[in-house]
C-alpha positions in Angstrom: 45.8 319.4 20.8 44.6 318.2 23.8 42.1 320.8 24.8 40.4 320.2 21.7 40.1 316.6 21.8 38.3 317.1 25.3 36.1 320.1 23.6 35.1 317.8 21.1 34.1 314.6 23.6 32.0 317.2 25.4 30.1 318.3 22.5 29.4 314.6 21.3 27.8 314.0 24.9 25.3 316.8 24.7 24.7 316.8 21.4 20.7 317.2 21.1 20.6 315.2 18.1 22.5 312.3 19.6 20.1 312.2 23.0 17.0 312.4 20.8 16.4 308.4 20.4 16.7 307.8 24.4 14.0 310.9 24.8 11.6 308.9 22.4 12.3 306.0 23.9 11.5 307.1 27.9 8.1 308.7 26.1 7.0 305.9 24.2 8.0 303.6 27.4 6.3 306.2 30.1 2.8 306.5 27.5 2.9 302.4 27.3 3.4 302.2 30.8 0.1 304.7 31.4 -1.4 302.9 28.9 -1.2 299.3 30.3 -1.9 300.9 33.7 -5.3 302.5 32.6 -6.3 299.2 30.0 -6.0 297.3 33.7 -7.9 299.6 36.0 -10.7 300.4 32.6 -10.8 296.8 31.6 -9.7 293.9 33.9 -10.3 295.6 37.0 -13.0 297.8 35.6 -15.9 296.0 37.3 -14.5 295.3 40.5 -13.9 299.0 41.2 -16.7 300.2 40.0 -18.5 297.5 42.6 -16.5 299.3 45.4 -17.5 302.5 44.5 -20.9 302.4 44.3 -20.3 300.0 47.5 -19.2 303.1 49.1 -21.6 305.7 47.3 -24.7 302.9 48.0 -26.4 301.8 51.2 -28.3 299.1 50.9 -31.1 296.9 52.5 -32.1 293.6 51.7 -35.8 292.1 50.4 -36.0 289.1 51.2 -37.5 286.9 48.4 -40.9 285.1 49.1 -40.3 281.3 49.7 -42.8 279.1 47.4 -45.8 277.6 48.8 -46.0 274.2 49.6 -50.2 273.3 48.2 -52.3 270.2 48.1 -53.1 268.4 45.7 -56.1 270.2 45.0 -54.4 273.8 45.9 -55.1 274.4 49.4 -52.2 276.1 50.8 -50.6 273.7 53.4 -47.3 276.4 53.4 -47.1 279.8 53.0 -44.9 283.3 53.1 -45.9 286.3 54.6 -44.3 288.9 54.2 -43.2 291.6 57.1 -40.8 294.5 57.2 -37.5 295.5 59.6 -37.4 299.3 60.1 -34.2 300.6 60.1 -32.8 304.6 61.2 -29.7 306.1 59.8 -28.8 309.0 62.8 -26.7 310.7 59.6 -29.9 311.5 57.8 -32.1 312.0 60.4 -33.2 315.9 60.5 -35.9 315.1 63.3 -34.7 312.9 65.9 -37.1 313.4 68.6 -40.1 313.7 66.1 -39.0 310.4 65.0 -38.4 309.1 68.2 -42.2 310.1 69.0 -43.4 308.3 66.3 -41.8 305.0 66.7 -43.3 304.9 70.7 -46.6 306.0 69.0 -46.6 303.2 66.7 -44.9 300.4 68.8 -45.2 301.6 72.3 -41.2 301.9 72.3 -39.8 304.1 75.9 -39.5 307.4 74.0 -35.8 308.4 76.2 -34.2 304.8 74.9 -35.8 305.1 71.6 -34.2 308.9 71.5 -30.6 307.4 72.5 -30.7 304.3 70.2 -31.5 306.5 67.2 -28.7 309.4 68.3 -25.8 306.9 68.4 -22.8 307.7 65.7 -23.2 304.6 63.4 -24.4 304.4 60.5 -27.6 302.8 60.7 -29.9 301.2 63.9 -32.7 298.3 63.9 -35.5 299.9 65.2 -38.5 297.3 64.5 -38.4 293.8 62.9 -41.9 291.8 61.8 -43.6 294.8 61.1 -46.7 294.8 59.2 -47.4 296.6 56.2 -50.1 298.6 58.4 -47.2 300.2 60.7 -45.3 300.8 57.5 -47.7 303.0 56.3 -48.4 305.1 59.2 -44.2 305.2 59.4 -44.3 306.6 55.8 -47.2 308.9 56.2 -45.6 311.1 58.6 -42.9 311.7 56.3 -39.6 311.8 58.8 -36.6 311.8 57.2 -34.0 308.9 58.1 -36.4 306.2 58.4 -35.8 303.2 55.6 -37.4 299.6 55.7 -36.6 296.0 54.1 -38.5 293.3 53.7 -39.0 290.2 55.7 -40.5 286.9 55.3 -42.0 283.9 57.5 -43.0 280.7 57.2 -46.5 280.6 57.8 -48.9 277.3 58.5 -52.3 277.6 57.9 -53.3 274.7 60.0 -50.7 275.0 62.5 -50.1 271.3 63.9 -50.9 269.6 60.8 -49.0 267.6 58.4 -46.2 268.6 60.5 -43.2 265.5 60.1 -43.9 265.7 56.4 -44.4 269.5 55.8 -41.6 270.1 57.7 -40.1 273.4 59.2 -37.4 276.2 58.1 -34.4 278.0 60.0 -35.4 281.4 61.3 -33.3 282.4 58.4 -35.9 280.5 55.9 -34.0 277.7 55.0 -35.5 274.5 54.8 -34.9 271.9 57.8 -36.6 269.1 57.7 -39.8 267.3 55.6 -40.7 268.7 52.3 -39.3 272.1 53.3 -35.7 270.5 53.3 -36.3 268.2 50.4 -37.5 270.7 48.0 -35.8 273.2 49.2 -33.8 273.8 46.1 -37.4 275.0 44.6 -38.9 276.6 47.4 -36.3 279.4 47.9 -36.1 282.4 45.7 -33.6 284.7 45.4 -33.3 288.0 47.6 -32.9 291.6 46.1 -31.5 295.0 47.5 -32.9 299.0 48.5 -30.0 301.0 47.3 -29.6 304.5 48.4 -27.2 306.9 47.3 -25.2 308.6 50.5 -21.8 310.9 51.4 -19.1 309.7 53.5 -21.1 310.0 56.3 -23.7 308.0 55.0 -26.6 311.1 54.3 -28.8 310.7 51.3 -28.0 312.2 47.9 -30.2 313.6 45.7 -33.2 311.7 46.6 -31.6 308.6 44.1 -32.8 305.2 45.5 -32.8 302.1 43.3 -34.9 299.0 43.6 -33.6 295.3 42.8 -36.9 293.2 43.3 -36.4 289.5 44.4 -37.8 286.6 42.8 -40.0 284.8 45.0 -39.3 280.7 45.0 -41.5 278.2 42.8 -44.9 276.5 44.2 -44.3 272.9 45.1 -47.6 270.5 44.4 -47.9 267.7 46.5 -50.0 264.8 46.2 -51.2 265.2 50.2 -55.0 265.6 50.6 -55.7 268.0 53.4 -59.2 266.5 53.9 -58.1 262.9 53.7 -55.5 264.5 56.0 -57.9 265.6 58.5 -60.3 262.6 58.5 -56.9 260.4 59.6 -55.8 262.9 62.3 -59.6 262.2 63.7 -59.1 258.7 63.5 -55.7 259.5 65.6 -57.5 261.6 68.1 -59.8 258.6 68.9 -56.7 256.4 69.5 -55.0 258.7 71.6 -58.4 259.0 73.6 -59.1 255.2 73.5 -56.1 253.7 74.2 -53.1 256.5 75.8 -50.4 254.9 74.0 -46.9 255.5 73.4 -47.5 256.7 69.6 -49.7 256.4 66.5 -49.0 257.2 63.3 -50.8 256.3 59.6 -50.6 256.7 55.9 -52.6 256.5 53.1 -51.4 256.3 49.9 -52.2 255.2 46.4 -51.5 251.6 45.5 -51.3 252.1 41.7 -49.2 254.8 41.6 -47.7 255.6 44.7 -48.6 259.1 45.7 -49.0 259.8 49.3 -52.2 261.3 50.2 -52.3 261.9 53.9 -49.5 261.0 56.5 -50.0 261.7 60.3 -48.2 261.1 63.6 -48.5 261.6 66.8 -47.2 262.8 68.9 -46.5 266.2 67.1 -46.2 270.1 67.2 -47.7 273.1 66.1 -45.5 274.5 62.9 -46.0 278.0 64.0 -44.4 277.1 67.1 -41.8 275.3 66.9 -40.0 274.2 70.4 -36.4 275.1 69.3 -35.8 275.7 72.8 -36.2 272.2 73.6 -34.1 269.7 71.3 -35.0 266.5 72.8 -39.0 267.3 72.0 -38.2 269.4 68.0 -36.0 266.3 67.1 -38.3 263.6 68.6 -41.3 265.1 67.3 -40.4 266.3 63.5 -39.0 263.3 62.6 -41.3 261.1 60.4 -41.0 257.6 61.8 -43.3 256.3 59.0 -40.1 257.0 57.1 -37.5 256.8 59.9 -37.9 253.8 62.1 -38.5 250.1 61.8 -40.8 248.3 63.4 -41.5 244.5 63.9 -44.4 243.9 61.4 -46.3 241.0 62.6 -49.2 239.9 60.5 -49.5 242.7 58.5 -45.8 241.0 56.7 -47.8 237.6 56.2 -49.0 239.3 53.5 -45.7 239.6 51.6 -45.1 236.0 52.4 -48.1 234.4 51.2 -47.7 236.4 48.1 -44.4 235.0 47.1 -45.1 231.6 48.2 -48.2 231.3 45.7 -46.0 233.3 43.4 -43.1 230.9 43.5 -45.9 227.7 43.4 -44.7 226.3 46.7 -48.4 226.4 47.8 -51.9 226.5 46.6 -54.8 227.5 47.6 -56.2 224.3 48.0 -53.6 223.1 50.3 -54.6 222.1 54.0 -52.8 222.2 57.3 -52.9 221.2 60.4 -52.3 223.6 63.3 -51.6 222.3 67.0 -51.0 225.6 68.4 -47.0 225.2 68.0 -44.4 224.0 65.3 -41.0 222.7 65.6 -38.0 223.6 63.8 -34.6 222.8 64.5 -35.7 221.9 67.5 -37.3 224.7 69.3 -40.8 225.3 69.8 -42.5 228.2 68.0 -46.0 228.9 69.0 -48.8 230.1 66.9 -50.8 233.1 68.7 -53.9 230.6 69.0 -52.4 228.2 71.5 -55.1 225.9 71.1 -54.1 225.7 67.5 -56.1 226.2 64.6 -57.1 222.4 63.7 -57.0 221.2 60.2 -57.5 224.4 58.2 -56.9 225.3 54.8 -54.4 227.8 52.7 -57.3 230.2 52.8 -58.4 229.6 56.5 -55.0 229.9 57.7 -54.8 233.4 55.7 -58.1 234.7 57.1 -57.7 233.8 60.7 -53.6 234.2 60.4 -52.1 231.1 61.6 -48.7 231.5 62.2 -48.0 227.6 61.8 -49.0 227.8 57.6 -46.9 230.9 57.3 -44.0 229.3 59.2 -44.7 226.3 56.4 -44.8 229.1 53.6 -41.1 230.4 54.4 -39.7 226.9 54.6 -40.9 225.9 51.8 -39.4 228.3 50.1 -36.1 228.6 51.3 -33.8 231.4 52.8 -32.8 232.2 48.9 -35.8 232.4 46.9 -37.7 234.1 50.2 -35.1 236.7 50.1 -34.7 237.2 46.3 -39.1 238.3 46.6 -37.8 240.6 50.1 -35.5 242.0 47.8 -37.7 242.8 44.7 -40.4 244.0 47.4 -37.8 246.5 48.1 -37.8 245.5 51.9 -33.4 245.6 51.9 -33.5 249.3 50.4 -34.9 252.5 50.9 -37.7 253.1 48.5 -36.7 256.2 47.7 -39.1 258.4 48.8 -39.1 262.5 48.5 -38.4 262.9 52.1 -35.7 263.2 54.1 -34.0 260.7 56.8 -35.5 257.4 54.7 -33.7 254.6 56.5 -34.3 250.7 55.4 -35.3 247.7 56.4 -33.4 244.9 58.9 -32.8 241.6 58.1 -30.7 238.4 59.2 -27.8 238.7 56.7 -28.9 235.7 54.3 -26.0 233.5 55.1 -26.8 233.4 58.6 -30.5 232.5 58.6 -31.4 229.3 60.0 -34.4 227.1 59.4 -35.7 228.7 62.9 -35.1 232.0 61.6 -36.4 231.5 58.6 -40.0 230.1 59.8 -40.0 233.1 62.0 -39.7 235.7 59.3 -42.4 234.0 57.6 -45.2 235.7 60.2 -43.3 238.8 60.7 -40.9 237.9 63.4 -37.1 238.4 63.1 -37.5 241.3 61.2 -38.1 245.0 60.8 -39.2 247.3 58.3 -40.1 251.1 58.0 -43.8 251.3 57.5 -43.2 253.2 54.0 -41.3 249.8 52.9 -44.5 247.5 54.1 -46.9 250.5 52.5 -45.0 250.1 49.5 -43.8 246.7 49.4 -47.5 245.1 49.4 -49.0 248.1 47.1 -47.3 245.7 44.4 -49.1 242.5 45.8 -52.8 244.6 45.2 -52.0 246.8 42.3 -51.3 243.9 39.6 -48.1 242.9 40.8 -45.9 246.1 39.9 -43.4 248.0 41.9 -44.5 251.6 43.2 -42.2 254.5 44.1 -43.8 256.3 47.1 -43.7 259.6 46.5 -45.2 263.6 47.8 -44.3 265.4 44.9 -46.7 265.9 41.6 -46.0 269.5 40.2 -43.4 272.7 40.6 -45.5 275.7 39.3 -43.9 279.5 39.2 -45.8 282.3 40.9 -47.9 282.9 37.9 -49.4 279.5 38.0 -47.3 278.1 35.2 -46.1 274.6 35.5 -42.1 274.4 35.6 -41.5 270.5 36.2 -44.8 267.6 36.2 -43.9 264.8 38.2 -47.6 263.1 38.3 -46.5 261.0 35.1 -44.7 258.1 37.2 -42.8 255.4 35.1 -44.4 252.0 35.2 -43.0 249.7 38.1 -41.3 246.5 37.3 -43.2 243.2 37.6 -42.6 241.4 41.2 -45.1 238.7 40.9 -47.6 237.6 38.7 -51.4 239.1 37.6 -52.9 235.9 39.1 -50.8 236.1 42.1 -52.3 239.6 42.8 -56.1 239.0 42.1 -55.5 235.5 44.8 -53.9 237.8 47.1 -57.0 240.3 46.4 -59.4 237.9 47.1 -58.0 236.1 50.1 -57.2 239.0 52.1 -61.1 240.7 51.2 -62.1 237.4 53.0 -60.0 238.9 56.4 -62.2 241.9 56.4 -65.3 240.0 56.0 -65.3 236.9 57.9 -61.3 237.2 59.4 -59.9 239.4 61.9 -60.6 242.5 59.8 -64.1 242.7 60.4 -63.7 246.1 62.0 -62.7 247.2 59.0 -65.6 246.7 57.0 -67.8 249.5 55.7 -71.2 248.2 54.0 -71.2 248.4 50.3 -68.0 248.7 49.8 -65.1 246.8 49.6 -62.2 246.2 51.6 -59.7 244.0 52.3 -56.0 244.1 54.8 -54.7 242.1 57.5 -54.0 243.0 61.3 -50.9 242.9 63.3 -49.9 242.4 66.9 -46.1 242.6 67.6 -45.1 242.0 70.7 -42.1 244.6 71.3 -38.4 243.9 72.1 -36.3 245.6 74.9 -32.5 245.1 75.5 -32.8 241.7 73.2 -36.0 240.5 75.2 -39.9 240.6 75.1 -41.0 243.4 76.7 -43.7 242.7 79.1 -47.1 243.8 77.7 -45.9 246.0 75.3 -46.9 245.7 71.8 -47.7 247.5 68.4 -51.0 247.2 67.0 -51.4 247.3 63.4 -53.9 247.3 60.6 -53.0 247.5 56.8 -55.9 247.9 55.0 -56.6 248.4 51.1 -59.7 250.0 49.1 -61.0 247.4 46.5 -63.5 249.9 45.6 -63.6 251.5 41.9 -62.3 255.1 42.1 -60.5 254.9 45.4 -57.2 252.6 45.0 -56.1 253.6 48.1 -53.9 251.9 51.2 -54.1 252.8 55.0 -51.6 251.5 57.5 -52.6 252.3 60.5 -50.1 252.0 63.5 -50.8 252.1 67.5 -47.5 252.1 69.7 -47.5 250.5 72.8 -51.5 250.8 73.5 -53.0 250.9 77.6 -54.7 248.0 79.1 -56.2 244.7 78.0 -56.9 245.6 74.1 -53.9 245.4 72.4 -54.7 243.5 69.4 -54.6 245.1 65.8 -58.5 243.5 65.3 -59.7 245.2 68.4 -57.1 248.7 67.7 -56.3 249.2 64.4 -58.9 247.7 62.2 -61.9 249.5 63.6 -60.3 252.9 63.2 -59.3 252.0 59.5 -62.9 251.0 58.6 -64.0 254.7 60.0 -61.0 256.5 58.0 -62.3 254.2 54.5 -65.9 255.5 55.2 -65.1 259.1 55.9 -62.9 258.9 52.6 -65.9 257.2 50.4 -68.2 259.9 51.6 -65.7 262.3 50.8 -64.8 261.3 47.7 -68.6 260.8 46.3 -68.5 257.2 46.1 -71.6 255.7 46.4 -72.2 252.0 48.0 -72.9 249.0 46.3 -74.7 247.0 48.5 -75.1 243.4 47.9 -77.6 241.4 50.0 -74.6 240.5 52.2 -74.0 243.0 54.3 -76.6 241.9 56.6 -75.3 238.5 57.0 -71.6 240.1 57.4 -73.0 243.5 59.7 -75.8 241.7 61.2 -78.5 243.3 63.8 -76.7 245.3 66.9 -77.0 243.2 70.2 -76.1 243.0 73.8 -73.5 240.8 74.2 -73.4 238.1 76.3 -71.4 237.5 79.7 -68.8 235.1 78.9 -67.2 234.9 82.4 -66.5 231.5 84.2 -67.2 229.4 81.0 -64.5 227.2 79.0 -62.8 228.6 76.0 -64.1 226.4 74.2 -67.7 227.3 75.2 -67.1 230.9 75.1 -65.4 230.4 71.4 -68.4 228.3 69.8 -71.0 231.0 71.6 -69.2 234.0 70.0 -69.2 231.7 66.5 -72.7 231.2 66.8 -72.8 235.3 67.1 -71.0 235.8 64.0 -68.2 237.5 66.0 -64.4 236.8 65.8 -62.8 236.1 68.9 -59.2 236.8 70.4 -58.0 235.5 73.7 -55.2 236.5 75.9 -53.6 233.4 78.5 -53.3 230.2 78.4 -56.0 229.5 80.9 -58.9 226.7 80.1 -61.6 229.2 81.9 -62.8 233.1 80.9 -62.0 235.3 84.0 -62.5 238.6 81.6 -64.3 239.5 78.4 -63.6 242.9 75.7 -66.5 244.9 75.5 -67.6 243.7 78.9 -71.3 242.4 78.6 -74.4 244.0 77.8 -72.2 246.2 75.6 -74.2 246.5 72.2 -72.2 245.0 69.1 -72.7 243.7 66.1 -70.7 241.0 63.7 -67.8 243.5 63.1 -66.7 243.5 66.8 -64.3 241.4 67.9 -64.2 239.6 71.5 -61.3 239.7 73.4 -61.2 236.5 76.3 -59.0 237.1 79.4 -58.1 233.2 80.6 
């Protein structure tokens, strides 16, 4: 009985019918398991293995993509990309090493033994040849060597080499933009690369002849608003002040009052952008950055403009109003001279714009008060950047408002106890000459593709907001045309046209005190004349000798910069019976040594010329030009007492 209960438990455990469910079960589980496995490595992983395959199937070699071109406004190429090829040798493929060897000396005067070794070595693929032109590359590829394969390179190329160069800007060796509009726009300028595939083996040999081509897209065009002959005529105007006067630095900027768009800006000293000293950081940072944009300066003069603006503006003065100047005013008790020590006399608001006595400016600020002078600094845009497409913008200093004194306060007024970046003044008094509205300086006007096709248009500029009055502006107009013809802007006057600014003479500052005869002389001058709205600031850095103020420096060299641009820009003259009574006839001038000021000033008004002295002496020991000299009524006299 018991043999055939243990018979009968064996047969129920291999029974086929009683194991059949687990065997359809393992299948079904095994085929989902192969399934799920071949839906990952098909579907979710699909891509990134096919990527690794051809990864190891592929060699590849990079194209470079063209980097835009940086134009003019009237599409002169200021930037460029040329393009240039690295030679490369895979030793795997090459059937003909010392025929290929032969060549490469041939073409590029290589040492044929070293050539032989590099291109033998067991790697996969050598550099043989980088910048090579597209003249090598076809003699390479006529003689039909196996193992030879190129990609293609690119440089930034500057057609007028040290030009434009703080606001072109350079790029990386790697073509990435570093500074000025390179590194602004850089985001448009740069294209995107492609790849030279080649099937290969293992060992990296060539299969089948299959090579596949994945062209880059070269970067967009970048438009500026920059005028490379304006450009040119201001970098001549440099030249003669570096000649004239050795100084420390120069720079200047033109730009358009009514809208804003820079048209030439130039510093020196500078560098070549085909050669750029990367080898010596001191000179590459000093030199490539744009101080127009960068650093502050002490304005002088040139700032009484902004303050006579905003106190007419704010009717704390009229035109009509008369002063008198001693030579000095007190405020809270300390004595702050005017640059005349002599003093101006009884003068009027007009008189003490045109020959710039610091004494009615001192009375502007005061009589306006710390707030309401600051509130007009601030819509000026003087306490910000103003925003221009360039990089390294910094803004201007100021006396925190709560701190300014009275003292401080008259100080400001004539551009003391202060400093601004020269694209802030530039700016800031566009708005006193253009109507009264706000401009946004700015280098950009279109963004075209390769085909010529416009992708952004930047040269529709929102209208500014109002910072002072129509009347304001056309007072403003008027007063400061009167500097140019009759003031200390003479030199800047250019018959039948016209022209009005204001000079500046800083004095500079060195570890918190007056550095001894060093000073920056300034001119800002502005185109009244139909069909050329234009501003020129003109700044000299610490100029050599006796001459140092902006009348003598700066002005002159703005009146030659306005003529070269009316000729250039085929605007004829107006004349209007005055110019001979502002010009005059050429003349020797006289020798003023030995007399009194006083003499020497009513002779040189009797000449029609404007006079400058330097001393506090009673007697002229020295005279600027020296005598016998020829001049005429644009000159001015500088007396050494």
């Amino acid at each position: 009985m018991r043999q055939k209960k243990e018979k009968s438990h064996i047969n129920h455990l291999y029974n086929p019918t009683k194991r059949l469910p687990a065997v359809i079960l393992l299948v079904v589980f095994l085929f989902l398991a192969v399934f799920v496995k071949m839906f990952a490595v098909i579907i979710i992983d699909g891509g990134g293995l096919q990527m690794k395959a051809i990864d190891q199937w592929m060699r590849d070699l990079p194209t470079d993509a063209p980097r835009g071109s940086i134009l003019d406004r009237n599409g002169n190429v200021l930037a460029s990309t040329s393009t240039r090829y690295n030679l490369y040798v895979r030793p795997s493929a090459t059937e003909d090493k010392p025929a290929v060897a032969e060549l490469l000396c041939r073409v590029f005067g290589y040492d044929y033994q070293k050539t032989l070794e590099k291109i033998s070595k067991r790697t996969s693929e050598v550099t043989v040849a980088t910048q090579v032109t597209k003249e090598q590359l076809n003699v390479i590829y006529a003689a039909g060597l196996s193992g030879i394969y190129y990609s293609e390179d690119n440089f930034r190329y500057y057609p007028y080499g040290d030009f434009m160069t703080q606001v072109l800007g350079f790029c990386s060796t790697d073509g990435y933009g570093q500074t000025g509009i390179e590194a602004y726009y850089n985001k448009y300028l740069t294209g995107v690369n492609g790849q030279i595939m080649t099937e290969t083996d293992l060992i990296g040999r060539e299969i089948g002849g299959s090579t596949y081509y994945l062209p880059s897209v070269a970067g967009l065009n970048v438009v500026t608003t920059l005028d490379s002959t304006i450009q040119r005529i201001v970098d001549g105007a440099i030249a003669s002040a570096v000649a004239k006067f050795n100084p420390k630095g120069v720079a200047c900027i033109v730009m358009d009052y009514d809208t804003g768009g820079v048209v030439a800006l130039s510093e020196y000293p500078s560098f070549d952008l085909n050669d750029v000293p990367r080898d010596d950081l001191q000179a590459l940072f000093s030199y490539s950055k744009s101080n127009i944009i960068s650093s502050v300066f002490e304005p002088g003069s040139t700032f009484k403009i902004l303050t006579a603006a905003a106190a007419l503006d704010a009717g704390c003065v009229t035109t009509s109003d008369r002063y008198y100047c001693s030579g000095s005013k007190v405020v809270d008790g300390k004595k702050i001279r005017c640059w005349k020590a002599k003093g101006h006399g009884s003068i009027d608001f007009g008189e003490g714009v045109e020959g710039s006595c610091n004494c009615v400016f001192m009375d502007c600020a005061l009589r306006l008060g710390t707030d309401r002078f600051y509130d007009y600094l601030s819509s000026f845009g003087l306490t910000k950047k103003t925003g221009i497409d360039m990089t390294g913008e910094t803004s201007g200093i100021f006396i925190p408002r709560d701190a300014v004194k009275s003292v401080d306060l008259a100080r400001i007024g004539f551009g003391q106890a202060v400093a601004v970046t020269p694209i802030g003044l530039i700016s800031a008094t566009s708005a006193v000459m253009n109507g009264g509205t706000s401009v946004t300086p700015h280098l950009l006007s279109q963004v075209k593709d390769d085909k010529g096709s416009m992708v952004i248009n930047a040269g529709l500029s929102e209208v500014g907001s109002r910072l002072i009055s129509q009347n304001t502006s056309d007072t403003m107009r008027s007063l400061l045309e009167r500097v140019v013809t009759t003031g200390s802007g003479k030199g800047a006057y250019v018959p039948g046209y016209r022209v009005a600014g204001k000079t500046g003479t800083a004095q500079k500052y060195e570890n918190g005190s007056i550095a001894s005869g060093k000073y920056v002389s300034s001119f800002l001058g502005f185109s009244l004349t139909e069909g050329a709205n234009y501003a020129v600031l003109f700044i000299v850095d610490e100029p050599k000798g006796y001459m140092y103020y902006g009348s003598q420096v700066a002005a002159p060299l703005v009146g030659e910069i306005f003529a070269s641009m009316f000729d250039y820009l085929a605007i004829e003259p107006t004349y209007t019976g005055k110019e001979a009574e502002i010009i005059g006839t050429p003349f020797a001038l006289p020798d003023f040594c030995g007399m009194s000021v006083a003499q020497a000033r009513n002779e040189l008004r009797k000449l029609g010329l404007y006079c400058e002295t330097d001393g506090e002496g009673d007697t002229v020991t020295g005279q600027y030009p020296s005598a016998g000299v020829t001049v005429d009524k644009r000159n001015t006299v500088l007396l050494l007492t």
